[in-house]
N, C-alpha and C positions, 0 to 999 in steps of 0.2 A: 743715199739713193733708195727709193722705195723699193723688196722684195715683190716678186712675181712667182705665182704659180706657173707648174712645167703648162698648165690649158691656157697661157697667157695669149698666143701670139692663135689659140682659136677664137676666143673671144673677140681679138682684133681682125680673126678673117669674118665673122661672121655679122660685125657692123656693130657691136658691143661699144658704149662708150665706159670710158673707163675713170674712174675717182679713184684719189687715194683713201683706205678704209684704216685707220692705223698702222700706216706705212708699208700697206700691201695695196696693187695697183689693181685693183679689182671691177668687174664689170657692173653698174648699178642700175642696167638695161640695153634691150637690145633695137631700141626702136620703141615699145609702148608697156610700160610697165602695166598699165592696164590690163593689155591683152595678155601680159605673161599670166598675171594673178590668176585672171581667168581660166586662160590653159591650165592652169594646179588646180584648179578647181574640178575643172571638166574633164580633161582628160590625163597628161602626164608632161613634167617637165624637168628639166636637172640642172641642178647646183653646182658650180665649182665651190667645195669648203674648201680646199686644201691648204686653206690658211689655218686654220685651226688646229690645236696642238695637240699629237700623238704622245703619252708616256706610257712606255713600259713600266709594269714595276714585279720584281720577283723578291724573292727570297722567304726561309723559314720565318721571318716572322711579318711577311706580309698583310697577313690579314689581321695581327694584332696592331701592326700599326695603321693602317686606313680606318680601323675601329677607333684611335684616337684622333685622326687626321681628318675625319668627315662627321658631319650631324645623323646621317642616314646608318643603317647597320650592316657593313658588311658582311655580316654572318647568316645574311639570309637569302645570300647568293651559293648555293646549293649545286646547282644546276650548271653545266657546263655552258658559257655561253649567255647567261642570264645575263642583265644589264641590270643598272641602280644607280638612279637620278639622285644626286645629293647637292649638300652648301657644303663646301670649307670654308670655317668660320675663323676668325679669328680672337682674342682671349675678351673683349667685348662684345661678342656675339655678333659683331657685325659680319656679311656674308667677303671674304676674299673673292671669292669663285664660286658660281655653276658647275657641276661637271656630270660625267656621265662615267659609270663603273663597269668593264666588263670582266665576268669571272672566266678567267680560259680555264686551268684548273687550279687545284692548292696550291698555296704559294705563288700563283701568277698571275697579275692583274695587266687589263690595257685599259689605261685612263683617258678620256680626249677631254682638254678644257678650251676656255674660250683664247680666240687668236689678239684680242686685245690684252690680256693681261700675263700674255706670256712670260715676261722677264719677272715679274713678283710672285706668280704661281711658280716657278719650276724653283725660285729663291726660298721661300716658304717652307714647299713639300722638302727639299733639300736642308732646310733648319732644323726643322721637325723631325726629319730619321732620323736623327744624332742620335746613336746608342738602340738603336733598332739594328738588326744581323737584313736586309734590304738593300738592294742594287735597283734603282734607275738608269734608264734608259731609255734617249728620245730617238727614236728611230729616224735617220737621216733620207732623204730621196722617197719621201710619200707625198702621195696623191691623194684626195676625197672628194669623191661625187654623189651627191644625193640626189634621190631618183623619187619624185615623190606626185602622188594624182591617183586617181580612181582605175586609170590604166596603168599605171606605175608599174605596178608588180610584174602582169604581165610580159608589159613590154622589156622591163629589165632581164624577165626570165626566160625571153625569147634569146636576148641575147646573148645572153651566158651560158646559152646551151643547154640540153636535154641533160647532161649528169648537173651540173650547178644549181641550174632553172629547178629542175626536180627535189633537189635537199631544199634549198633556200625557201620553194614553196610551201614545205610543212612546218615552217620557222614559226613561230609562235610570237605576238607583239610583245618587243623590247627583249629581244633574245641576238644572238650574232653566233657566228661560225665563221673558222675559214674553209672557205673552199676553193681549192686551185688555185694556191697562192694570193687570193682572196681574202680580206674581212669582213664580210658581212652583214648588216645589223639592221635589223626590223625597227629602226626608230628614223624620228623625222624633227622637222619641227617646223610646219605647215599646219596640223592637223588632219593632212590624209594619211593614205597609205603609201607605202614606200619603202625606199631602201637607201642606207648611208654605207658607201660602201669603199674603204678604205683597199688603195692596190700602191704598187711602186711607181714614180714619178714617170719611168719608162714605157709603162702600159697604158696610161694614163689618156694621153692624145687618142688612141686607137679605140678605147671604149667609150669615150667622149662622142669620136666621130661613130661607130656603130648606131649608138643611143638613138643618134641624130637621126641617122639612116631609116632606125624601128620607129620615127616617128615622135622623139621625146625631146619638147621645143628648150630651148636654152634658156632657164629663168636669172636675171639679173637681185642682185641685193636689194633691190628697192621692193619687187614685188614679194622676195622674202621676208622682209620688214610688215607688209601691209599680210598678208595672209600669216606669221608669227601671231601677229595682233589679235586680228579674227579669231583665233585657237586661243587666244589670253597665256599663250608661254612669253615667259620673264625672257626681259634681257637687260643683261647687265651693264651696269651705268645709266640704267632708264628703272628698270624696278627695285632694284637691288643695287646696295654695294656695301663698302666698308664701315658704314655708318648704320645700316640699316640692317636690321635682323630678319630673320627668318617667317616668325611670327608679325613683322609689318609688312612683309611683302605677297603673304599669299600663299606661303611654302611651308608653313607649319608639318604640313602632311610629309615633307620632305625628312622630318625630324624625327628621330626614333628614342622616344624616352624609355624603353624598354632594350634590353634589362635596365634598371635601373643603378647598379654600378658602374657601370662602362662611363666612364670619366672622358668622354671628347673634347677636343679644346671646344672653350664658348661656353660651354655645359653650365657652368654657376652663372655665370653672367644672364644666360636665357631662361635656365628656371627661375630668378629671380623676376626677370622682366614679365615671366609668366605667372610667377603669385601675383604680382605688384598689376595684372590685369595691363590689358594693350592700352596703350595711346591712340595707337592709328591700326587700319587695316585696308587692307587693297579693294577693290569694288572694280563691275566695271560700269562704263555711263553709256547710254545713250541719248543725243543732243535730239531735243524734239522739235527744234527752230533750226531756220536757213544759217548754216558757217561750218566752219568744219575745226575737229577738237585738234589740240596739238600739245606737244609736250611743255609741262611747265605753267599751262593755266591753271588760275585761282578758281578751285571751287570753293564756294559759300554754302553754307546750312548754315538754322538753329544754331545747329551742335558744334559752331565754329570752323573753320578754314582746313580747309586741302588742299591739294597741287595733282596734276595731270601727269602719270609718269610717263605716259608713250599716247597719243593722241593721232588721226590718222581719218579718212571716209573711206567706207568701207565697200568694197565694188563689188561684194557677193552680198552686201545689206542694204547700198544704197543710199547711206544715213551716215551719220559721223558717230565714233565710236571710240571709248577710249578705258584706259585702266588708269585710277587715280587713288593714290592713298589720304585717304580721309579720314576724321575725329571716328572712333570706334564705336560711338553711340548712334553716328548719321543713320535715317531713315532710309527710306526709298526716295526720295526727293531731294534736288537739289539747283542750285544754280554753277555757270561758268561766266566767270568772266575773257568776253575775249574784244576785242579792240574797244575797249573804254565801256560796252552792254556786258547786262547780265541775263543769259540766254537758259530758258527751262532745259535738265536734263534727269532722266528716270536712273534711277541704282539699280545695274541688274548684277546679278551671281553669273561671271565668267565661266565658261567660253562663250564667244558670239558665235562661231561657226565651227561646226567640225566634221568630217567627213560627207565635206560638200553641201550640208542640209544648215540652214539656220536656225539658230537655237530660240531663236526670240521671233516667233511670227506674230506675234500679234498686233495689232494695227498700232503706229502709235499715237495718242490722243494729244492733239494740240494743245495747246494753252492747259492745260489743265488746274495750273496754279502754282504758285509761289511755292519754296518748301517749305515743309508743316512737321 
């Protein structure tokens, strides 16, 4: 039987249809996925994530072990509160998991990873601490609402009250707190602004329905997927996975080769693929003819064959728009193949849209030519 989040049976009051998402029975709109996008766009809308995976992690030598457990450097989470976007990779460099780091203080970390790879991430990170002094802990009866749009903040911080609204407002992006039994956290993954904000499964309905009240429309997975895109953030099993490294998906930045001892798993595997120079590298496209891109189409260049890892039209660009890893030599030009043609598309440098404004205004020029 498919898991339910405690906001299941609002999503069923409020006309949500509902798919199974990796055996969680989640809403993939509520009526127009269009209009949702929009609304994130324009004004303010919220997420149920609460399928996505809470871990504690404490103990004396916590931070020595996420310094060999991630690509990224936990050591330059300082700051109470700080967050750090990393890969766990595994001993071929390929990516296990996305996740996101928060430092509460020494010795004590909260980890959130993705809700499809729950059982091999909490299997993994548990292999790995052998012989590390660390305790795990997934917190049971949570909740996550992400609150994310250009009115976002406010209207969250309407909500939460004059003492909450007040801290949470001088939050600095990709920083978190608890406040009032509360966690907090200035990240997203839309590309607005906003808040992910993690409370207990019991509170949950209640700030759900407030949200609603201040005006912050109910966004479905589907419009989460099409505005992901637009912001060019990875998701995994479409950019990334166990096959594909760091350095082909776009995330290089995510890797911290300094200091240069710190021996994280993946470590040889990826400095080598990095003397040995890339194969492929992520791009993103824009189609300049009538179709729309999708996942898994053939791109053509010169410089040899690519594939589409997430493809999608984009309703704040208007155009179809896509992230594809391609020969690492490709130009600005290129072709897609999609029902039996080969349709022109431009290589631009990701993101397409981010805090609401289009990154790429300039007109696009038809036919312009073959790739060169």
């Amino acid at each position: 039987m498919a898991s339910r989040t405690p906001l299941y049976d609002q999503h069923v009051a409020m006309g949500a249809k509902i798919v199974d998402f990796f055996g969680w029975e989640m809403p993939i709109h509520y009526g127009s996925q269009l209009n949702e996008h929009k609304t994130v766009r324009s004004d303010a809308g919220m997420f149920d994530v609460s399928h996505m995976n809470v871990l504690d992690l404490r103990g004396r030598q916590a931070k020595i072990f996420l310094q060999k457990l991630v690509a990224n450097d936990v050591a330059r989470l300082k700051d109470e509160g700080k967050a750090l976007y990393t890969c766990m990779l595994n001993e071929q460099a390929g990516v296990i998991d996305d996740l996101i780091i928060y430092f509460i203080r020494e010795g004590d970390y909260r980890i959130v990873l993705n809700a499809a790879t729950r059982e091999k991430d909490l299997a993994w990170i548990t292999e790995q601490s052998a012989g590390f002094e660390v305790v795990l802990e997934s917190p049971a009866d949570l909740a996550m609402i992400a609150v994310q749009g250009p009115n976002a903040r406010a209207k969250t911080e309407q909500v939460l009250g004059e003492g909450v609204g007040t801290k949470i407002a001088k939050m600095k992006p990709f920083n978190a707190c608890f406040c009032d039994g509360l966690f907090i956290a200035r990240t997203g993954y839309t590309g607005e602004e906003g808040y992910e904000i993690i409370l207990s499964a019991g509170e949950a309905v209640a700030l759900w329905q407030q949200l609603h009240q201040a005006g912050v429309a109910p966004i479905g997975l589907g419009a989460r997927d099409t505005l992901r895109l637009e912001a060019a953030m990875s998701l995994y099993g479409a950019e990334m996975d166990e096959t594909i490294s760091p350095l082909e998906c776009g995330l290089e930045w995510t890797v911290a080769w300094q200091p240069a001892e710190r021996d994280f798993v993946g470590r040889s595997a990826l400095q080598a693929q990095r003397d040995a120079g890339g194969r492929t590298k992520l791009v993103g496209l824009l189609l300049e003819e009538r179709g729309v891109l999708r996942d898994h189409q053939k791109v053509i260049s010169e410089c040899g064959e690519g594939e589409i890892t997430s493809g999608t039209f984009s309703p704040s660009l208007g155009q179809s728009i896509a992230l594809a890893r391609v020969p690492v030599a490709m130009g600005n030009r290129c072709q897609v193949e999609i029902r039996g043609k080969r349709l022109n598309a431009r290589v631009v440098k990701p993101p397409f849209v981010r805090n609401g404004e289009a990154c790429y205004k300039e007109p696009i020029t038809q036919k312009e030519g073959l790739p060169r």
